[in-house]
N, C-alpha and C positions, 0 to 999 in steps of 0.2 A: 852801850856800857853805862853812859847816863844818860836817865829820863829827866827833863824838866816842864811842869806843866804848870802854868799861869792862872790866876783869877783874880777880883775883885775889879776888875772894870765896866765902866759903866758912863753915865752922864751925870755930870755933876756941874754946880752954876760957880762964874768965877769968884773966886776966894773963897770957896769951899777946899773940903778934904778926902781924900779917899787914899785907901792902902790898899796896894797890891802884893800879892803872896805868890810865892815862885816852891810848887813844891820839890824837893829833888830825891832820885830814889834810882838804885844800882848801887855802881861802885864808886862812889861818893867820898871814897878815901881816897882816891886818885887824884881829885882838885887841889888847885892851890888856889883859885881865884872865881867869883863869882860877881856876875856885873846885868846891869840895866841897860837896854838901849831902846830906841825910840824911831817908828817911822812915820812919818806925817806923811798922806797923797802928795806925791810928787816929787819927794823931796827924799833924799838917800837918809840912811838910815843912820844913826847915831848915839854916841855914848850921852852916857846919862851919867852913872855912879856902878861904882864896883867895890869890893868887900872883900878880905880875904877870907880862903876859906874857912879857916884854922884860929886866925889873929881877929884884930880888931882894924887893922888896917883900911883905912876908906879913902876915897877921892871922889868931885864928882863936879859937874861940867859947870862953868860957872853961871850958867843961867838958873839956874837951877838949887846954888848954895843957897843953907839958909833956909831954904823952903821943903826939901826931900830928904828924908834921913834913909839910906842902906843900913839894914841889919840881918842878923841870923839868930833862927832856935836853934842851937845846937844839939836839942834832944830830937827836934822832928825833921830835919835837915830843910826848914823851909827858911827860903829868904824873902825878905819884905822891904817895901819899897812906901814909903810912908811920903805919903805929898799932903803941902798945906800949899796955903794960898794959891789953890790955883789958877792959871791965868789961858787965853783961848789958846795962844802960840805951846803951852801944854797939850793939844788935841793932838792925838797919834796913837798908833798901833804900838803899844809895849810890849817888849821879850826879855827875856829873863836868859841870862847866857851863862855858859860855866869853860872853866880853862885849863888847864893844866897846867898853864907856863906859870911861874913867880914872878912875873915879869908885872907891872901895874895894869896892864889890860886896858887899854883907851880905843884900842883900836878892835873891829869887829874880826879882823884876822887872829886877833890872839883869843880867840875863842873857835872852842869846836862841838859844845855840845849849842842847844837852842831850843827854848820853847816854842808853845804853836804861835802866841801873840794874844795879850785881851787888849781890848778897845778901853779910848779913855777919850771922852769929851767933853770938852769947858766949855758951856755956854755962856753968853753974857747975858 
């Protein structure tokens, strides 16, 4: 019912920047909530930052304040994941997730839709 598909990852050196684009397409009026999450090798998978669908509403993990902005076009239904400063413990498998619930979304169970994943690596 919704697609979510990822790009803009890549290798980038630490305290560099790159933006990530989550585009979304179906029934997109169904969300209430769309969020970031993040898997490193080895390591389970986890939040990042989320956005309401609709609002302006954001949260986002604390490693991470400060340096990654969540937003949305609301003409093209894509959401973007804007990181600066990046640092290596940033290196991981990004996804782009979408929800239904109103609920803040921290958790990967409050989501049901999921993109396939871009790569993101900070070298030093």
């Amino acid at each position: 019912q919704v697609q979510l598909v990822e790009s803009g990852g890549g290798l980038v050196q630490s305290g560099g920047s790159l933006r990530l684009s989550c585009a979304a397409s179906g029934r997109t009026s169904m969300l209430s909530r769309v969020g970031w999450f993040r898997q490193a090798p080895g390591k389970e998978r986890q939040f990042v930052a989320t956005h309401s669908w609709s609002g302006r509403n954001t949260y986002y993990t604390d490693s991470v304040k400060g340096r990654f902005t969540i937003s949305r076009d609301n003409a093209d239904n894509t959401v973007y994941l804007q990181m600066t400063s990046l640092k290596n413990e940033d290196t991981a498998l990004y996804y782009c997730a979408a929800s239904l619930s109103w609920r803040v979304g921290l958790s990967i169970s409050d989501y049901q839709y999921w993109g396939q994943g871009t790569q993101v690596t900070v070298s030093s």
